[in-house]
C-alpha positions as CSV (number, residue, x, y, z in Angstrom):
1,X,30.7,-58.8,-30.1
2,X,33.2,-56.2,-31.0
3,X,33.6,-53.1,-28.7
4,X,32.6,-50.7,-32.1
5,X,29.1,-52.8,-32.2
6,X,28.7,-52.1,-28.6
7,X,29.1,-48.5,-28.7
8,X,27.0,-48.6,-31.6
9,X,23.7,-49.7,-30.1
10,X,24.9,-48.0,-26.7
11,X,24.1,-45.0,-28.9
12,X,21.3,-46.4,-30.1
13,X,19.5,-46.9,-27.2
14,X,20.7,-43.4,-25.8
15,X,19.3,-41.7,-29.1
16,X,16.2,-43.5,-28.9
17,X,15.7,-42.5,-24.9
18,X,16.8,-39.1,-25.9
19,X,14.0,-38.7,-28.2
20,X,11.1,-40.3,-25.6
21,X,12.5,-37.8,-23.2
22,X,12.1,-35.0,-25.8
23,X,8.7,-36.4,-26.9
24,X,7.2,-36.3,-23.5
25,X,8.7,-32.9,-22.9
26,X,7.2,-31.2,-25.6
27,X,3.5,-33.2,-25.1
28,X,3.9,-32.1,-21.4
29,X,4.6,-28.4,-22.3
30,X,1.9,-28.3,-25.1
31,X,-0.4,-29.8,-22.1
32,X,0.4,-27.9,-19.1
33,X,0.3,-24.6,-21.8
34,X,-3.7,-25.9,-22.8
35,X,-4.2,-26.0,-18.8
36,X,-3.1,-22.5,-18.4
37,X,-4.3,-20.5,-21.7
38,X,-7.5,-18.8,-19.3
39,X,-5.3,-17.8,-16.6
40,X,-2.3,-16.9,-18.6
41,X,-5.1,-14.7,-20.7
42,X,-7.0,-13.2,-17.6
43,X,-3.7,-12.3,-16.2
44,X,-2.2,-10.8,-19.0
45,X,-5.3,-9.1,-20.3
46,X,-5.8,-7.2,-16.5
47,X,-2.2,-6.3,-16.3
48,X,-2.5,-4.8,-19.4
49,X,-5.0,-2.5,-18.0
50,X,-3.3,-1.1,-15.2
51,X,-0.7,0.5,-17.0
52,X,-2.5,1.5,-19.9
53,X,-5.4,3.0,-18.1
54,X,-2.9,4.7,-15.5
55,X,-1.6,6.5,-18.8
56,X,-4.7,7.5,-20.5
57,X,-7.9,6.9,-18.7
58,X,-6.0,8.1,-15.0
59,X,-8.9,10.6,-13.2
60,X,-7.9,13.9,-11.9
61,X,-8.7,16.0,-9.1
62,X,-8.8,19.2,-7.6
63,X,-7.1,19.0,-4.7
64,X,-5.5,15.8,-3.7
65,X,-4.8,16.8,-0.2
66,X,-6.1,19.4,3.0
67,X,-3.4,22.0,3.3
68,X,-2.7,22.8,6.6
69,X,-3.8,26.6,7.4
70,X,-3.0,28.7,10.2
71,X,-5.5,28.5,12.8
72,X,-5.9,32.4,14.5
73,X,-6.2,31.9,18.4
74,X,-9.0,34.1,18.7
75,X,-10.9,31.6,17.4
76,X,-10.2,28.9,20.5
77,X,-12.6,30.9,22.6
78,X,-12.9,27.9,24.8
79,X,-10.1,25.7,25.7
80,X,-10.9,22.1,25.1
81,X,-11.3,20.8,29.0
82,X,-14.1,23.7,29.4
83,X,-15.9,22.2,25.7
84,X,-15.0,18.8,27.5
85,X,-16.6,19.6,30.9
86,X,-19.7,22.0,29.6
87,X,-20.9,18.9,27.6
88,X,-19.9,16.3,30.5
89,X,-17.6,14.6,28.9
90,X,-15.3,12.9,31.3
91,X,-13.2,10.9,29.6
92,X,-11.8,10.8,25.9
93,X,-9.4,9.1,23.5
94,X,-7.8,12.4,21.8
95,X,-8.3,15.8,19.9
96,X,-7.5,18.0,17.2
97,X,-9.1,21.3,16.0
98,X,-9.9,21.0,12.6
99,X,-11.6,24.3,10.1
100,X,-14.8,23.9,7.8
101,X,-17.8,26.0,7.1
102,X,-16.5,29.3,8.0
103,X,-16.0,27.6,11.7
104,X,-13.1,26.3,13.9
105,X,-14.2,22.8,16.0
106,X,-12.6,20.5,18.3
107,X,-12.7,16.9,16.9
108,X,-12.8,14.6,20.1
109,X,-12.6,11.4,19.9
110,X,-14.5,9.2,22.3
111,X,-13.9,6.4,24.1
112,X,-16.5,4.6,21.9
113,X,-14.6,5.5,19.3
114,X,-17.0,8.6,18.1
115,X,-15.7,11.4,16.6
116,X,-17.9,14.7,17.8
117,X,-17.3,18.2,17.5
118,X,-17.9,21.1,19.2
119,X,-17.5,24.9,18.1
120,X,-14.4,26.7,19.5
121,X,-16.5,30.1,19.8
122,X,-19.7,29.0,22.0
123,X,-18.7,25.2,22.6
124,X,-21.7,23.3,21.2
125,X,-21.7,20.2,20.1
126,X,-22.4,20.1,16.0
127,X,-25.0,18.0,15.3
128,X,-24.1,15.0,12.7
129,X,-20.2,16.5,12.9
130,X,-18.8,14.0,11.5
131,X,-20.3,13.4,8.2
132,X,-20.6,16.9,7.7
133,X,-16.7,17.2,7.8
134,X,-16.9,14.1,5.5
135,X,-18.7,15.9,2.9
136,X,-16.8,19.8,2.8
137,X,-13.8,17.2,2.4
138,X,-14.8,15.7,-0.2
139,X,-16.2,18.6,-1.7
140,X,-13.0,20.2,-0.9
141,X,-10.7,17.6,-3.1
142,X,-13.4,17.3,-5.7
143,X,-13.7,21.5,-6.0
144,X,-17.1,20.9,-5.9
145,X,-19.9,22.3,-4.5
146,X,-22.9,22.0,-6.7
147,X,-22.9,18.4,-6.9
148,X,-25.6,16.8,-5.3
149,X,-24.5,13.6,-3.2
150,X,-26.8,10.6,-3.1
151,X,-25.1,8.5,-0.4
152,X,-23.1,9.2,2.5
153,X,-21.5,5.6,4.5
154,X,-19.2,5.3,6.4
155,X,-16.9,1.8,5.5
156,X,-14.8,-0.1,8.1
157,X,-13.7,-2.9,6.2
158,X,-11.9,-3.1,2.6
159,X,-14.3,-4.2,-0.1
160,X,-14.1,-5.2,-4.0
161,X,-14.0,-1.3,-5.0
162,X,-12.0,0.2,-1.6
163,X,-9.0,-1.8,-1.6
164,X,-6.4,-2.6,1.2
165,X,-4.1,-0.6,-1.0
166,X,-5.8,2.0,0.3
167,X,-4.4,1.8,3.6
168,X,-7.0,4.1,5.9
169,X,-9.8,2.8,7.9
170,X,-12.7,3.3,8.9
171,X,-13.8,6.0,6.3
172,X,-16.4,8.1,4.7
173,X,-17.3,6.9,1.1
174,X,-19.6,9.7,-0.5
175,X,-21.2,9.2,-3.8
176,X,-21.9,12.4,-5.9
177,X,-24.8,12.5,-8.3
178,X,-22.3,13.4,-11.6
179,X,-21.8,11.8,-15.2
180,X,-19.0,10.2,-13.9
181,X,-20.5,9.2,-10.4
182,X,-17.3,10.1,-8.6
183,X,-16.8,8.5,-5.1
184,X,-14.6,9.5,-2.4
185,X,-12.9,8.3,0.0
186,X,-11.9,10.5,3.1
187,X,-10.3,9.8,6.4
188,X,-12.3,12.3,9.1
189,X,-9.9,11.6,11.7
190,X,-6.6,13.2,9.7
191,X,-8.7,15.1,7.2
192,X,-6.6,12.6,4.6
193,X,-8.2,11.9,1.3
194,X,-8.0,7.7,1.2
195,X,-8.9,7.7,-2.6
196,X,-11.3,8.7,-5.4
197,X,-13.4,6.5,-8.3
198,X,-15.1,7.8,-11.1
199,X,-17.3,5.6,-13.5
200,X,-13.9,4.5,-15.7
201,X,-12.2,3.8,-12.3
202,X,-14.6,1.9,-10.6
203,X,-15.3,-0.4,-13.7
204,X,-11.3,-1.1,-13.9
205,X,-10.9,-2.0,-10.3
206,X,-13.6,-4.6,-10.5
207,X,-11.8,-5.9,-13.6
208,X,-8.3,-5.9,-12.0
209,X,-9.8,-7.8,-8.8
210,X,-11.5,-10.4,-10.2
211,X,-9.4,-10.9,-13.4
212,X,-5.9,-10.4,-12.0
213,X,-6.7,-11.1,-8.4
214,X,-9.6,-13.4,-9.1
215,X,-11.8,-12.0,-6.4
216,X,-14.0,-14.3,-7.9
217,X,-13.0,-17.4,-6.2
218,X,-12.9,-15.7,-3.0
219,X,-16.7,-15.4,-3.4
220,X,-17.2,-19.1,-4.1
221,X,-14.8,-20.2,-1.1
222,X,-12.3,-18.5,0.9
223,X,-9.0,-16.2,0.7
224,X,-6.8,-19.4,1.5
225,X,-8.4,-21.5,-1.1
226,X,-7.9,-18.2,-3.7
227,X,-4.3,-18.3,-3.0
228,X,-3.8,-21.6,-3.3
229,X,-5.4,-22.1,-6.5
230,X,-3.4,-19.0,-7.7
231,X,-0.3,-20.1,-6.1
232,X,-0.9,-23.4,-8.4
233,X,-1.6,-22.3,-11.4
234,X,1.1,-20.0,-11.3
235,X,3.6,-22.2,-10.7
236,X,1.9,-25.0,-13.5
237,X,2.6,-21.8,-15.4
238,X,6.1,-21.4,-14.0
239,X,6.8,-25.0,-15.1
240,X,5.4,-24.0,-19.0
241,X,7.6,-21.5,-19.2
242,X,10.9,-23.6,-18.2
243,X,10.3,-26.1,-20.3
244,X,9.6,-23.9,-23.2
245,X,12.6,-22.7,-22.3
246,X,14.3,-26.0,-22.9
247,X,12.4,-26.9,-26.2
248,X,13.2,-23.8,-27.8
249,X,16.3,-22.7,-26.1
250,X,19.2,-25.9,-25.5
251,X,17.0,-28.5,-27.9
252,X,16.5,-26.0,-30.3
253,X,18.9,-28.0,-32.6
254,X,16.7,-30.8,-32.4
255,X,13.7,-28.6,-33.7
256,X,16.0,-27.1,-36.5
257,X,16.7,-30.4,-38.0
258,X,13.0,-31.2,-37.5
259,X,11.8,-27.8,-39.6
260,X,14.4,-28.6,-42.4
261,X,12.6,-31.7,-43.5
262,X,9.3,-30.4,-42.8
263,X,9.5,-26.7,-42.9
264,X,6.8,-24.6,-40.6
265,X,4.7,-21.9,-41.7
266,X,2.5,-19.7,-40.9
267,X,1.5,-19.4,-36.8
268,X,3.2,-22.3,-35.5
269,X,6.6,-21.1,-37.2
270,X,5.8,-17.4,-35.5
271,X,5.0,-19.4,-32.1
272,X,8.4,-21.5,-31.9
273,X,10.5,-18.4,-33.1
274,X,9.1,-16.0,-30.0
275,X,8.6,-19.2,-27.6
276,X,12.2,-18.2,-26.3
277,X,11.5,-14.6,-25.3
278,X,8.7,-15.3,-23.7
279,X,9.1,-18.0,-22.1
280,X,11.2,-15.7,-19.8
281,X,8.8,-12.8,-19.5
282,X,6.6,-15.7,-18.6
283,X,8.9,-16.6,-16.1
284,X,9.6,-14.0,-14.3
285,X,5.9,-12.7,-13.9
286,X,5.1,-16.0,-12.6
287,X,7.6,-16.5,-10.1
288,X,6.9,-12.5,-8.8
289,X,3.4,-12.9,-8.8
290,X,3.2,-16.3,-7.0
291,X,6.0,-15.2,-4.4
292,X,3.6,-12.2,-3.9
293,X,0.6,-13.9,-3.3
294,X,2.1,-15.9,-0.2
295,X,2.0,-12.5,1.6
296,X,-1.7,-12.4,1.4
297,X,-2.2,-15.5,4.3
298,X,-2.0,-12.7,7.1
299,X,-5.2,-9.9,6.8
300,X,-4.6,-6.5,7.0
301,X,-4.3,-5.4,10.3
302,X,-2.1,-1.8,10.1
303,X,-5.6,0.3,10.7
304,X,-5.7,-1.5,14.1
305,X,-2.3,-0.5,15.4
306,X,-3.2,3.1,17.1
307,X,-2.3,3.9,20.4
308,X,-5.5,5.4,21.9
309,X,-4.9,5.5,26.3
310,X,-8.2,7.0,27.8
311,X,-7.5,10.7,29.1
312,X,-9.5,12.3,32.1
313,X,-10.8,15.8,31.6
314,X,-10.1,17.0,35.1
315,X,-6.2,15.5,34.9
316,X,-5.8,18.1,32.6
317,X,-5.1,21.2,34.0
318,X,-3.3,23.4,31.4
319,X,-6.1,24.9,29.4
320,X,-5.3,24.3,25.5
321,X,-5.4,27.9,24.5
322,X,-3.1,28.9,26.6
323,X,-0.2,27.1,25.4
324,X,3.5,28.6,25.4
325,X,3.8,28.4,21.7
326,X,4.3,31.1,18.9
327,X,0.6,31.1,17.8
328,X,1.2,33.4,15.0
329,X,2.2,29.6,13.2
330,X,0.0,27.7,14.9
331,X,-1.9,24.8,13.0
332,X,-3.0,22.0,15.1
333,X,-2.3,20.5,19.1
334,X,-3.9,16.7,20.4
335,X,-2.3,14.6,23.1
336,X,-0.1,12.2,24.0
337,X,1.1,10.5,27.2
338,X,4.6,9.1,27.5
339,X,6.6,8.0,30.4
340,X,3.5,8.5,33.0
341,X,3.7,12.3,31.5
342,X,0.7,13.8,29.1
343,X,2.4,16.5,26.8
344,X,0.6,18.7,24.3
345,X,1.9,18.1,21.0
346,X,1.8,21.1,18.5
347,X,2.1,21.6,14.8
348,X,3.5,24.7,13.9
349,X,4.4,26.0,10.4
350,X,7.9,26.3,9.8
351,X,9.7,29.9,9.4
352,X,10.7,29.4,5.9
353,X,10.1,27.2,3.0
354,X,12.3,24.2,2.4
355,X,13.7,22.9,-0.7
356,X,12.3,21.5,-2.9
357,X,12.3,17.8,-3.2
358,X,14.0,16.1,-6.4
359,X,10.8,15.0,-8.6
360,X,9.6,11.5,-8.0
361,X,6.7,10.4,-11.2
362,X,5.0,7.7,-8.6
363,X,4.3,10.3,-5.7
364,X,2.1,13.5,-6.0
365,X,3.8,14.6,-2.5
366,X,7.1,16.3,-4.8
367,X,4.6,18.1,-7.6
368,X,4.9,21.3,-5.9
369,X,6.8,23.5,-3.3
370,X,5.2,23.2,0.4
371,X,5.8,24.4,3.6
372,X,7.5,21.7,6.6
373,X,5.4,22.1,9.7
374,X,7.6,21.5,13.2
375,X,6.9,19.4,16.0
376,X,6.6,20.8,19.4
377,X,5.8,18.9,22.8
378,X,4.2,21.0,26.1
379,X,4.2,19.5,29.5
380,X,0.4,19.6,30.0
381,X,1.3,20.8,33.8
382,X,4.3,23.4,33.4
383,X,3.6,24.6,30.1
384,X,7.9,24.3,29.5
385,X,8.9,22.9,25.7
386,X,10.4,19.3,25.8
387,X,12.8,19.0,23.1
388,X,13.6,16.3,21.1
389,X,10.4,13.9,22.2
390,X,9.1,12.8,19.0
391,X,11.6,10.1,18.2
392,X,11.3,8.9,21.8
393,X,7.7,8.8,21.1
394,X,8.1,7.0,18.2
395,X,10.3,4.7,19.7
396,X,7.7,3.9,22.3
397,X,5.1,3.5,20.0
398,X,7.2,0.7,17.8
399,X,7.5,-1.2,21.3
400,X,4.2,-0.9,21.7
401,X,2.5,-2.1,18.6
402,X,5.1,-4.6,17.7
403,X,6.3,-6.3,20.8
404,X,9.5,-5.7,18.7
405,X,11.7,-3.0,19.7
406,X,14.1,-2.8,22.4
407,X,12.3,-2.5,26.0
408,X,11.5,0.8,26.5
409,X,11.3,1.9,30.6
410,X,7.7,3.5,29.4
411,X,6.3,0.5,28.3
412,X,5.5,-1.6,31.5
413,X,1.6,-1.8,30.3
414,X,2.7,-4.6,27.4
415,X,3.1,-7.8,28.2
416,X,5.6,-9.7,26.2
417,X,7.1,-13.4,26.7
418,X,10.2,-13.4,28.8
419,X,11.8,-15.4,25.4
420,X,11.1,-12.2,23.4
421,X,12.6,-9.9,26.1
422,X,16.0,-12.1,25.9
423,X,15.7,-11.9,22.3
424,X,15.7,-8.1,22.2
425,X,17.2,-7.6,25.1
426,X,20.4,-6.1,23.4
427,X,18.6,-4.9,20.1
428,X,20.2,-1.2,19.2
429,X,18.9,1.4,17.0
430,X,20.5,1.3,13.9
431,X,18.8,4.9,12.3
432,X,15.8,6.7,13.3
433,X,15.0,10.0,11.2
434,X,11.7,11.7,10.2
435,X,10.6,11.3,6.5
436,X,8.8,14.0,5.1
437,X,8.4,12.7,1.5
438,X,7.9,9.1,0.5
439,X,11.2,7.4,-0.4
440,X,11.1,5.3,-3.6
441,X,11.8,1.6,-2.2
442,X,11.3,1.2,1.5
443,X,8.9,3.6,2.2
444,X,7.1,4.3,-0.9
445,X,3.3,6.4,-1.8
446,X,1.4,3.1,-1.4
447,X,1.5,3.4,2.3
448,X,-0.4,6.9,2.4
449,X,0.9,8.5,5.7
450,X,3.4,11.3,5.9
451,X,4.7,12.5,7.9
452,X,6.6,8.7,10.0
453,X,9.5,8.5,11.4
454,X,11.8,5.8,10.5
455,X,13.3,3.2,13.1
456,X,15.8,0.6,11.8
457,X,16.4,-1.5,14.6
458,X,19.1,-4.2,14.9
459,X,17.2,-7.6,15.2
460,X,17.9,-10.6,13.3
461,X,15.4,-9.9,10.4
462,X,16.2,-5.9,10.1
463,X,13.4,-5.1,11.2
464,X,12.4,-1.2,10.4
465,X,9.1,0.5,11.8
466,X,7.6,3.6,10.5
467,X,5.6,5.5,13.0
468,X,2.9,8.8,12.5
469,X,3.3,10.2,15.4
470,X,1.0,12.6,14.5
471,X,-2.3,9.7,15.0
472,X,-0.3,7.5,17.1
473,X,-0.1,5.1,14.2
474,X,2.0,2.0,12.9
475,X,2.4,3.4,8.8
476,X,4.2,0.4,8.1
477,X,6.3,-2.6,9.0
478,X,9.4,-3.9,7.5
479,X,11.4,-6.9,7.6
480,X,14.0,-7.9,5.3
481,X,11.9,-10.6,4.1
482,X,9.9,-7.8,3.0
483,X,12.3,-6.4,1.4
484,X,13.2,-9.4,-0.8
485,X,9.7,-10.2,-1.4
486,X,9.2,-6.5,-2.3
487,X,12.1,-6.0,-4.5
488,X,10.8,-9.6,-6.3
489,X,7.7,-7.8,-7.3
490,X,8.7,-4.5,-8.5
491,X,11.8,-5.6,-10.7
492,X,10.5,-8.8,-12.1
493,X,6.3,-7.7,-12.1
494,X,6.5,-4.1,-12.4
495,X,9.5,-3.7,-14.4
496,X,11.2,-1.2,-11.9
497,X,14.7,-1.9,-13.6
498,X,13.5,0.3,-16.3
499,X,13.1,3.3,-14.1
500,X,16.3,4.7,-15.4
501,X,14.5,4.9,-18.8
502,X,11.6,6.8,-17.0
503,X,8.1,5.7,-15.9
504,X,6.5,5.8,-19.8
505,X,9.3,3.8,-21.2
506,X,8.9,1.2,-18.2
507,X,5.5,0.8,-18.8
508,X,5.7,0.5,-22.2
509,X,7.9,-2.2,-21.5
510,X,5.7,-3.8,-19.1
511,X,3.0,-3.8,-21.7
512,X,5.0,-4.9,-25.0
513,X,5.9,-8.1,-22.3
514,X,2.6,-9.1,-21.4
515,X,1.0,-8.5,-25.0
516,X,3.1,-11.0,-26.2
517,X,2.8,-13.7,-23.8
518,X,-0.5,-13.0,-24.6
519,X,-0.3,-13.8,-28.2
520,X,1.8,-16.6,-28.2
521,X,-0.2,-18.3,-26.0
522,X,-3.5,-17.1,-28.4
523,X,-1.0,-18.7,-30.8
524,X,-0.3,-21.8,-29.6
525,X,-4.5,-22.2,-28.3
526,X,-5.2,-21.9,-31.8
527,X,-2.7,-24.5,-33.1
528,X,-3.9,-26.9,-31.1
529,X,-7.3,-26.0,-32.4
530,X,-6.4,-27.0,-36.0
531,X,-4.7,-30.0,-35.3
């Protein structure tokens, strides 16, 4: 046999597996697409939404945060150790003095975990404080008063309508008897609005979970088995789009010569021309969203890290009132204790106003000029100003929650292995600073609290903490990652490489993507239907 007739049927063959390969390729991509056209269309359908109703059906409200007021010292007739001792309380976990009603209280927190207050002026203890507070709050940020509210409950957990996004627990959810049945959400303990709901809201957020997050297999099994099941489908999806990818994109020659003998019309010659381009929108939201969801293994656990030590009355002895402070700018005082010391720390409004921030579209923080409030710590026995405490507090604090930051000589009460300790043991800080605004990556408005301050540390996985000093609270923690898995999500999911083009444009985007994965795979569901 000559070496021409070899080559010939060498070809042969190779055509003939060539076109098998190709065959099976495009049955497995028109099957894996049949598998995938209720998810691909629950997903795409709910995403949708959340731009669109962000744009048109987004609620307003008054007031979307408690200004901080001066409070006048002649209203802090009573110091808080003689409210503390008339009413025989002993021990506590903190305070702060907070205004409502035409009255000044001290909030004290318990060490149940209560929150009472008691009137500066006479020092009596207001009866159901708490929810009281709850409601001129919610009043406050709704700007209304008429309104009457048909339940008051207080929520410790996230649920289907009070999302983890929402950062703050335990809260007050009030419901107000209005055509739109507004709810709020308010955080008693920092006088923080958590969020708000009206009719359109609520009815999108059930929609978004169980369409987009499918809160609805949670219900049948558990959060691992949700995952899973989305992690798979995703990635069947994933697989769809890769080898449409191929069909269309480097056999697309193949196809050509098909359609010249038998020419397509109609959908299916409308679903191969787009197949391409979406294939890697397709893509891309896949990979971001199933790399997202493996975040969701570990619960939520940031409205646990507080550091709350138990404080005896009589181990105070500076009375509150009496503070050496400029009271003409004084806002609010609690307590901390650090290095075996308790200090006083003060809020005070700042002398003048600072700048105003450059505007930011995603954070209702830069929509108007405010006033910076300073940070002052009081030894609770002097009465002498300690400068420059807060970021040795917050440093503390990181240790504390985290088991992660570099031994601190204050932190004896925390056990950690000795493995960690070696690990850390040489750990620097790389950048601590206080952020008064949200930044638009790392620190962004989807973790609520301002203001933290900011502690890149050296470890192996970068880690950076953000700290409240102001509750005592972890805001945030953030590894690198994090970082990657965050940066995944916002460029590929959420279109943030578009931000140069502003937040309309990007969303536009965003929405012009999905609706036409949407269709094409409407398209192709409805080929295979008239086959």
């Amino acid at each position: 046999m000559s070496k021409e007739i070899k080559e010939k049927k060498s070809k042969k063959k190779d055509s003939k597996l060539v076109k098998k390969i190709k065959q099976q390729m495009y049955k497995w991509h028109r099957t894996i697409g049949l598998i995938t056209i209720i998810p691909v269309i629950f997903w795409t359908l709910s995403g949708l939404m959340h731009p669109f109703m962000a744009h048109f059906f987004k609620p307003e409200i008054a007031h979307d945060k408690l200004e901080q007021q001066i409070i006048d010292k002649n209203q802090l007739h009573f110091s808080i150790q003689e409210v503390l001792q008339k009413n025989e309380i002993t021990q506590f976990k903190n305070f702060r003095i907070v205004s409502f009603n035409n009255a000044t209280y001290y909030q004290v927190k318990t060490i149940f975990g209560q929150l009472l207050y008691f009137d500066a002026s006479n020092a009596k203890k207001l009866e159901n404080g708490d929810q009281k507070y709850a409601e001129w709050l919610s009043r406050y940020f709704l700007e209304d008063q008429k309104s009457a509210v048909k339940k008051s409950e207080i929520v410790t957990e996230f649920t289907s309508q009070y999302k983890y996004v929402n950062r703050y627990l335990p809260v007050y959810k009030l419901s107000f008897d209005r055509p739109d049945t507004m709810e709020v959400y308010v955080e008693t303990s920092s006088g923080k609005l958590a969020t708000y709901n009206p009719t359109s809201r609520q009815w999108f957020i059930w929609f978004f979970d169980t369409f987009h997050n499918w809160s609805f297999v949670d219900a049948i099994t558990n959060n691992s088995i949700r995952i899973i099941t989305m992690i798979l489908l995703l990635s069947i999806i994933g697989f769809s789009a890769l080898s449409g990818i191929l069909i269309y994109g480097l056999l697309w020659k193949q196809f050509k010569k098909t359609d010249n003998l038998q020419p397509k019309k109609g959908l299916r010659k409308y679903h191969r021309q787009i197949g391409i381009w979406v294939s890697l929108f397709t893509l891309t939201f896949a990979f971001s969203g199933a790399y997202h969801a493996t975040t969701k293994w570990t619960p939520y656990t940031l409205s646990q890290m507080v550091y709350e030590p138990t404080f005896e009355t009589k181990e105070i002895p500076l009375a509150s009132n009496t503070l050496n402070l400029d009271w003409s700018r004084f806002q609010n005082a609690s307590i901390i204790t650090l290095n075996d010391t308790t200090y006083f720390r003060c809020q005070l409004l700042e002398k003048e106003k600072f700048k105003k921030p450059k505007a930011d579209s995603n954070s209702k923080w830069n929509k108007k000029d405010e006033k910076k409030s300073e940070v002052i710590y009081i030894n609770a026995v002097s009465n002498k100003v300690v400068p420059n405490i807060d970021l040795e507090y917050a440093e503390f604090l990181a240790y504390y929650f985290t088991d992660g930051a570099p031994k601190a000589a204050c932190c004896e009460m925390v056990e950690t292995s000795d493995e960690l300790e070696t690990s850390l043991e040489n750990a620097k800080l790389l950048e601590s600073k206080v952020l008064t605004d949200f930044e638009s990556r790392e620190y962004g408005f989807v973790n609520k609290r301002l203001p933290v301050v900011k502690l890149a540390y050296d470890t192996p996985e970068k880690t950076t903490y953000f700290i409240e000093t102001a509750t005592s609270r972890l805001a945030a923690k953030i590894k690198s990652s994090d970082m990657v898995e965050g940066y995944s999500f916002a460029i590929l999911h959420k279109f943030l490489f578009m931000d140069w083009a502003g937040k309309n444009i990007r969303d536009l985007t965003m929405v012009l993507a999905a609706l036409t994965i949407l269709i094409v795979s409407v398209l192709g569901f409805i080929l295979f239907l008239r086959k």
